[in-house]
N, C-alpha and C positions, 0 to 999 in steps of 0.2 A: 442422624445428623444430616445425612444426604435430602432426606427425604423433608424435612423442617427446609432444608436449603432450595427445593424447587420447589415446594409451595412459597416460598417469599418469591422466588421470580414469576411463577405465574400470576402472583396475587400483581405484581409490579407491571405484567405485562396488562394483565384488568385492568388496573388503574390508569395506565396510558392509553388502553384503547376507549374507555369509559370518558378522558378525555378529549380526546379527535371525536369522539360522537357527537359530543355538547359543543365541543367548537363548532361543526358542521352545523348543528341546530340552529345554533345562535345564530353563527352568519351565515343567514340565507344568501346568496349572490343579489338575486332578485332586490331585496330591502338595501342593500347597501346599496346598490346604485341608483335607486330610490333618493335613499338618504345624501347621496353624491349630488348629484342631480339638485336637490333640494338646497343642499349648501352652495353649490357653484348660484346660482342663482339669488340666494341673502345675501351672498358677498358680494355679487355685480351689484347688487339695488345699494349695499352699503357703500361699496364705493364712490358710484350715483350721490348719492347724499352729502359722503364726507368734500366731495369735487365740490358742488353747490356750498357747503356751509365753510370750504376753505378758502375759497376765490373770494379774489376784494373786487371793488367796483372796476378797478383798473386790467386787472390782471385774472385770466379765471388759469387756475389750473388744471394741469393734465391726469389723466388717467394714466400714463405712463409714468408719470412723476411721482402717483400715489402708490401704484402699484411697487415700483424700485425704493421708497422709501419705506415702504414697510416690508419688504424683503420677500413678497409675495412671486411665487410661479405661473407666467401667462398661461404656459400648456393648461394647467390645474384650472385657472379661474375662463379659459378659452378665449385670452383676449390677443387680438392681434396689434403690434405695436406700429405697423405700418398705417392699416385703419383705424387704428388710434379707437377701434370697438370691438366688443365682443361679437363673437360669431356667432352664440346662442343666446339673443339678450330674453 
């Protein structure tokens, strides 16, 4: 019985460390911030765009004002609200 009882924890301890291996694989650091990098920059160019196609002839709207109504994070997207621009466009 003992011995059924620590091969399931060893098999259990496999199984978790056969886990954190594949996680480690999959997320390389390198690609994610890649991949970061990659998004922070589609969402500056989409905001660029949704500014242009939401602003009337009268009034053009802010990027501050797009960003707060869709609940987005300056840190994240690197935008500063003073220069009213990103800092990596």
């Amino acid at each position: 019985m003992t011995l059924m009882k620590q091969l399931q924890e060893k098999e259990d301890i496999l199984r978790r460390l056969k886990l954190v291996k594949l996680y480690r694989t999959k997320n390389n650091p390198e690609e994610l911030q890649f991949l970061i990098s990659k998004w922070r920059k589609s969402s500056q160019a989409m905001l660029y765009e949704l500014q242009t196609a939401l602003s009337t002839d009268n009034k053009k709207l802010s990027l501050t004002q797009l960003i707060d109504s869709f609940g987005l994070d300056d840190k994240l997207l690197h935008y500063i609200q003073t220069d009213e621009d990103f800092t990596d466009p």
